[in-house]
DRENPA-3360 file (N, C-alpha, C; in nm, 2 decimals, always signed):
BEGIN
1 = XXXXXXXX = +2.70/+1.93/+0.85/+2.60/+1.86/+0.78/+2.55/+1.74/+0.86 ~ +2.63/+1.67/+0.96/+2.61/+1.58/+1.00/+2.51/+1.59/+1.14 ~ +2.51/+1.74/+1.19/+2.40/+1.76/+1.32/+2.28/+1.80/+1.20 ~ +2.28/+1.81/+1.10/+2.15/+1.86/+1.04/+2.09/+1.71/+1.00 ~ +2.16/+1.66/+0.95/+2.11/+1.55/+0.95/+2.04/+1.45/+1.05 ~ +2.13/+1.43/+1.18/+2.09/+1.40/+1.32/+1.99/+1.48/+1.40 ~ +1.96/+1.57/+1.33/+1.87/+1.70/+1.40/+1.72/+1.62/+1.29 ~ +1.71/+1.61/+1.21/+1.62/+1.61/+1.10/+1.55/+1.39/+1.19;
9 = XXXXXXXX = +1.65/+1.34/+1.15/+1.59/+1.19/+1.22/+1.53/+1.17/+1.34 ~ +1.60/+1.29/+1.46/+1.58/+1.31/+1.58/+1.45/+1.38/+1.63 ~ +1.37/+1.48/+1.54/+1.29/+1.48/+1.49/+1.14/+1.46/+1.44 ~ +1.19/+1.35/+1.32/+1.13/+1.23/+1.23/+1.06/+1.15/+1.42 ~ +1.19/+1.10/+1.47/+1.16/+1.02/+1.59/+1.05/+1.03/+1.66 ~ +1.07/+1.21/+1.68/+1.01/+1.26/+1.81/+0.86/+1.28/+1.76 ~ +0.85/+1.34/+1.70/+0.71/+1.32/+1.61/+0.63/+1.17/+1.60 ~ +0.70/+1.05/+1.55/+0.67/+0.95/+1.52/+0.60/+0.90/+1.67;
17 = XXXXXXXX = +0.65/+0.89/+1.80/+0.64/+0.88/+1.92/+0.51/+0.95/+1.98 ~ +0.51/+1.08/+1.95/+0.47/+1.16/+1.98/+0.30/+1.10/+1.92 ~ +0.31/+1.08/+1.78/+0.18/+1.00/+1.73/+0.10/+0.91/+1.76 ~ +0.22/+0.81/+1.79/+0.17/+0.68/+1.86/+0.12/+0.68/+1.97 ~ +0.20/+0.78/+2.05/+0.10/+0.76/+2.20/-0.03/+0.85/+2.20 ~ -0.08/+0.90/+2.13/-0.20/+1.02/+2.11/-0.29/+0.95/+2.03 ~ -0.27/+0.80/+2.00/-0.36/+0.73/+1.92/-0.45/+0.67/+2.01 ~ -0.58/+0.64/+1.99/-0.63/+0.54/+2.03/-0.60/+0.40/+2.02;
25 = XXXXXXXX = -0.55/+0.39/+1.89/-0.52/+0.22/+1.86/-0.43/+0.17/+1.86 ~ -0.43/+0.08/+1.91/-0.27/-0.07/+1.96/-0.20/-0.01/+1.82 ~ -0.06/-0.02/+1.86/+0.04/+0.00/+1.74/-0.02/-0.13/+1.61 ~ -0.05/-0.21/+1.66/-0.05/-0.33/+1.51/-0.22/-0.25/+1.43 ~ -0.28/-0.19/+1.49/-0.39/-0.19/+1.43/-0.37/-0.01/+1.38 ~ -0.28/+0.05/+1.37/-0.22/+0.20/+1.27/-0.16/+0.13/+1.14 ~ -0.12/+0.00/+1.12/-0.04/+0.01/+0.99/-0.17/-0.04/+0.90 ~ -0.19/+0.05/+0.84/-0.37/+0.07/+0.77/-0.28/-0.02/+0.63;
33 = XXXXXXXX = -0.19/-0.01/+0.56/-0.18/-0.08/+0.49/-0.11/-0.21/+0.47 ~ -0.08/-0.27/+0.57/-0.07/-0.38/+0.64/+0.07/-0.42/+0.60 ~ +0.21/-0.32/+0.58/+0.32/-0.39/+0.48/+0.41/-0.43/+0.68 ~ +0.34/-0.42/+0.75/+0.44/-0.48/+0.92/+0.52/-0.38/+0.96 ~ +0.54/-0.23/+0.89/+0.54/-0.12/+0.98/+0.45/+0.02/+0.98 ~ +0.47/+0.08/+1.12/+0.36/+0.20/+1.12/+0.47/+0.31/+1.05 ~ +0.42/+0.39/+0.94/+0.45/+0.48/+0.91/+0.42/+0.59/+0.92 ~ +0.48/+0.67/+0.91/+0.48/+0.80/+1.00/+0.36/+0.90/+0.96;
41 = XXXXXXXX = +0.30/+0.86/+0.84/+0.19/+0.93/+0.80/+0.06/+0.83/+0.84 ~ +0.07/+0.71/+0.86/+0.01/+0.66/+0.94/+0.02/+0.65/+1.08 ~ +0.09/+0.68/+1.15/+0.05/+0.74/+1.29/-0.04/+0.84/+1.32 ~ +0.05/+0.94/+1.20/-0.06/+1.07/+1.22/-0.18/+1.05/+1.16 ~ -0.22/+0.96/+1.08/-0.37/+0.98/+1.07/-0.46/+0.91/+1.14 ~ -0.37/+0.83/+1.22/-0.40/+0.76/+1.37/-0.47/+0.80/+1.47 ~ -0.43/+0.96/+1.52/-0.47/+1.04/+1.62/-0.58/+1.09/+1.59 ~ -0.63/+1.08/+1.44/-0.80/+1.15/+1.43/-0.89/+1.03/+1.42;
49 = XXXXXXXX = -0.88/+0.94/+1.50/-0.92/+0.83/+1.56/-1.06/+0.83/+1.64 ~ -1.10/+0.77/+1.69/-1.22/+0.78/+1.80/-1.27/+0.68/+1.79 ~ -1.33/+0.60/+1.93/-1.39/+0.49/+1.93/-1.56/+0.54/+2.02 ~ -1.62/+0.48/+2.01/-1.72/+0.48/+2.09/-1.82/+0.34/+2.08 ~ -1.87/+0.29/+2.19/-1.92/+0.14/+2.20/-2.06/+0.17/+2.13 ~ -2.05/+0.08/+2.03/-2.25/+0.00/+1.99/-2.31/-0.10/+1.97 ~ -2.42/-0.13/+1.96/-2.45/-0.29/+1.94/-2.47/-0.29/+1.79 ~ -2.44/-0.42/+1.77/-2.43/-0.42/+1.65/-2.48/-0.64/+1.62;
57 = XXXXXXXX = -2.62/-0.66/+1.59/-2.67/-0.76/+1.61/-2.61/-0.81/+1.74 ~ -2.68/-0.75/+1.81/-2.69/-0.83/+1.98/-2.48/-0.86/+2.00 ~ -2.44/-0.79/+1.97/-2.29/-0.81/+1.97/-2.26/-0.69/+2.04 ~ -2.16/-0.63/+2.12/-2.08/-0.57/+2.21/-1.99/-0.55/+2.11 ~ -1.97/-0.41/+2.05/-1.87/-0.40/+1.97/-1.84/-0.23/+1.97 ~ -1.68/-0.25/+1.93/-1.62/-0.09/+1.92/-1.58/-0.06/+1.83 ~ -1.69/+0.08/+1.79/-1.65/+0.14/+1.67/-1.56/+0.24/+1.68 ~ -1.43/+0.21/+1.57/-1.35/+0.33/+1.54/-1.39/+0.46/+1.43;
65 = XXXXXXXX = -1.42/+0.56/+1.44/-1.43/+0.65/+1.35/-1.37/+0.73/+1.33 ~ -1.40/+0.84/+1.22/-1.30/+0.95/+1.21/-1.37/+1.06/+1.29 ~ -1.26/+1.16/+1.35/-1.32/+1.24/+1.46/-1.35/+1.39/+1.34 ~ -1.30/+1.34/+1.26/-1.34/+1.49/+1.16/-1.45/+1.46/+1.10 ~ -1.52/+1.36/+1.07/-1.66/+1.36/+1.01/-1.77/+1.25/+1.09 ~ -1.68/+1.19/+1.16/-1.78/+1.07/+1.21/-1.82/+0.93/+1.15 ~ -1.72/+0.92/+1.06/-1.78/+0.83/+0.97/-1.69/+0.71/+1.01 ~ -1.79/+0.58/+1.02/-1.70/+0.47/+1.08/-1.60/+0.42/+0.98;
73 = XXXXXXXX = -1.53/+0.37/+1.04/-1.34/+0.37/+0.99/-1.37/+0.20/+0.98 ~ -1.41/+0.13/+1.09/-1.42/-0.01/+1.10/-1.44/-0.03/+1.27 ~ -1.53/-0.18/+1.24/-1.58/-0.22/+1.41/-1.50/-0.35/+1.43 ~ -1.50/-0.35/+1.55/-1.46/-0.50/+1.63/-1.56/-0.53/+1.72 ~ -1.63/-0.65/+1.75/-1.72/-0.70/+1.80/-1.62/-0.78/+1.89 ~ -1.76/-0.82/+1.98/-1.69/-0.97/+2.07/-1.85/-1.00/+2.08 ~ -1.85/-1.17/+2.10/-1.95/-1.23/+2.08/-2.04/-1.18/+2.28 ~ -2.17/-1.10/+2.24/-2.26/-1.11/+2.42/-2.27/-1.24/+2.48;
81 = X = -2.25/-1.26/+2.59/-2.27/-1.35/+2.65/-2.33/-1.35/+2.79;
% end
């Protein structure tokens, strides 16, 4: 019972890892519901991620969207200079 159990977390892990690095976005910016960890269903909806650069009022900014329909997720700007 006890390798089924350690088989099952080990797992859990590898998957979890596996998500995180296939994401576009910094680990702090996957915990979509902001409780201060990424969860494992939030990693995975992580990876259908995508950025691509636009202007957005004369601002240099990256849009995150979803790769399954396109539709923006949310932008980060930085001020043009």
């Amino acid at each position: 019972m006890k390798k089924i159990i350690l088989s099952f977390i080990m797992i859990y892990l590898l998957c979890y890892l596996v998500f995180v690095n296939l994401s576009v976005l910094k680990y702090n910016e996957m915990d979509f519901n902001q409780n201060g960890f990424v969860e494992l269903s939030e990693a995975f909806q992580s990876i259908d991620i995508g950025t691509r650069k636009v202007n957005i009022d004369s601002k240099i900014c990256i849009e995150y969207f979803s790769l399954k329909d396109g539709i923006t997720i949310f932008d980060k700007c930085k001020n043009s200079s």
